[in-house]
N, C-alpha and C positions, 0 to 999 in steps of 0.2 A: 473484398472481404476483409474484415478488418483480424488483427492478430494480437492473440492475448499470451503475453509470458509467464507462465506458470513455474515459480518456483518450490518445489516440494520434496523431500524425501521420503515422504514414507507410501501407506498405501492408497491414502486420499487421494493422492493424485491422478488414479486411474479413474476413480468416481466425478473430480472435478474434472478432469481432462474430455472425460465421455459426456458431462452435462454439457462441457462449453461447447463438442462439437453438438451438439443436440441443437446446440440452438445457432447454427449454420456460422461458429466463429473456427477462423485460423489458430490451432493449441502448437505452443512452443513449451515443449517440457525439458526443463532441468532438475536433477535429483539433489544437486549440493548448490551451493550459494558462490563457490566458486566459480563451477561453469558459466553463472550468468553472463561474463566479462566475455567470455567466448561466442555466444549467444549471439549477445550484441553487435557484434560483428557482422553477424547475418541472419539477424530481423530485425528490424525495425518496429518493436511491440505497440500499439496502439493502447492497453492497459497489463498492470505490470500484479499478479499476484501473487505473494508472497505468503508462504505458513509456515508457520517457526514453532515447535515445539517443547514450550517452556511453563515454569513455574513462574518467574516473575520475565522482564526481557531483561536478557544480559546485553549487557554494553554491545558487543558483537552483532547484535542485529541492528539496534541503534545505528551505528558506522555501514552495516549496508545496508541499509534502508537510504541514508547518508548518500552515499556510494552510488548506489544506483538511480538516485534523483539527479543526481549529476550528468548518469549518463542518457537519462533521458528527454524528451521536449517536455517544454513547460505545459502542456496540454494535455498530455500523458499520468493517469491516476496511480497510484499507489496504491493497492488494498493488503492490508498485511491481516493475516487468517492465524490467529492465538487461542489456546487451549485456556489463557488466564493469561491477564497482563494488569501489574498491580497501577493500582491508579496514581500512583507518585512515575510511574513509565510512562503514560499518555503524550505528556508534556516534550518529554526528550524527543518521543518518536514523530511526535508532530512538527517540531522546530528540526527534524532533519527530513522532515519532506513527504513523511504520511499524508494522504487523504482523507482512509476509512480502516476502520478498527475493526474488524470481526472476531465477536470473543465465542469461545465455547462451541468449537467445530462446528459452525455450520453446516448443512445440508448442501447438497450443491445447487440444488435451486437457488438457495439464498446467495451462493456466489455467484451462478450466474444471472438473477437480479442486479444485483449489483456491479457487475463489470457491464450486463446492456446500461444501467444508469449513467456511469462513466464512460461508453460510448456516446449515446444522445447529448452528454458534456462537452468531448473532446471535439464534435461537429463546430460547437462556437466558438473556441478555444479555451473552453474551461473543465475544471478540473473537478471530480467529488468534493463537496463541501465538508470540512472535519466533521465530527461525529462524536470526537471526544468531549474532554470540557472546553470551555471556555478559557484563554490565557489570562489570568488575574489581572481583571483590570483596576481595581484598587491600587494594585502596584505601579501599573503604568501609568494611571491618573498621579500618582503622588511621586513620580517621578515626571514627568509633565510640569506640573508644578515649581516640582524645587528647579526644573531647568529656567521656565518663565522666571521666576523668584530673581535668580542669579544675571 
């Protein structure tokens, strides 16, 4: 049975926690972002979701988002669940290890959609495909350049 870490403090967590078991998955609930480290310790989560409660993303989620790619396998998805994440945040939360972006609370269908997606992934060793924008490739093409150039 595969096992999905749910990180959440508020009351969502009982609506996503009761969809994940609906659909025959193993639910790891933590209420603060701390406990995940303890967590970890004793389960090994198969996909890892997190919902953060914010206006824009503070730095603070960024770093555990960070944090907890670290302490997971490279096969293992990311789903972070945001009420509103401004689109200059996309960028940071991807380059520390995001998958998929869920904006505007979700239903929990739509979560566990998307955690079976990132199971049927995790089988070949792959990971949910971003969802966000695209990392500026103008930038990195004229960066490219001036290295060939040199």
């Amino acid at each position: 049975m595969s096992l999905v870490l749910l990180v959440c403090g508020d009351d969502r967590r009982l609506s996503y926690a009761e969809e994940l078991r609906a659909q025959r998955l193993l639910v790891h609930t933590v209420s603060r972002p701390e406990d995940t480290w303890e967590a970890l310790t004793m389960v090994t989560p198969d996909v890892a979701v997190v919902a953060a409660d914010c206006t824009g993303v503070e730095p603070d989620v960024i770093a555990f988002i960070e944090a907890l790619r670290c302490g997971l396998d490279d096969a293992t998805s990311i789903i972070l669940i945001s009420r509103q994440a401004r689109f200059a945040d996309r960028e940071p939360l991807r380059r520390a290890g995001l998958d998929l972006l869920l904006l505007n609370a979700p239903q929990p269908s739509e979560v566990a959609y998307e955690v079976k997606r990132a199971l049927i992934l995790r089988r070949s060793g792959r990971r949910l495909p971003w969802n966000g924008p695209a990392p500026n490739v103008r930038a990195v093409s004229a960066a490219t350049a001036r290295d060939r150039a040199s």
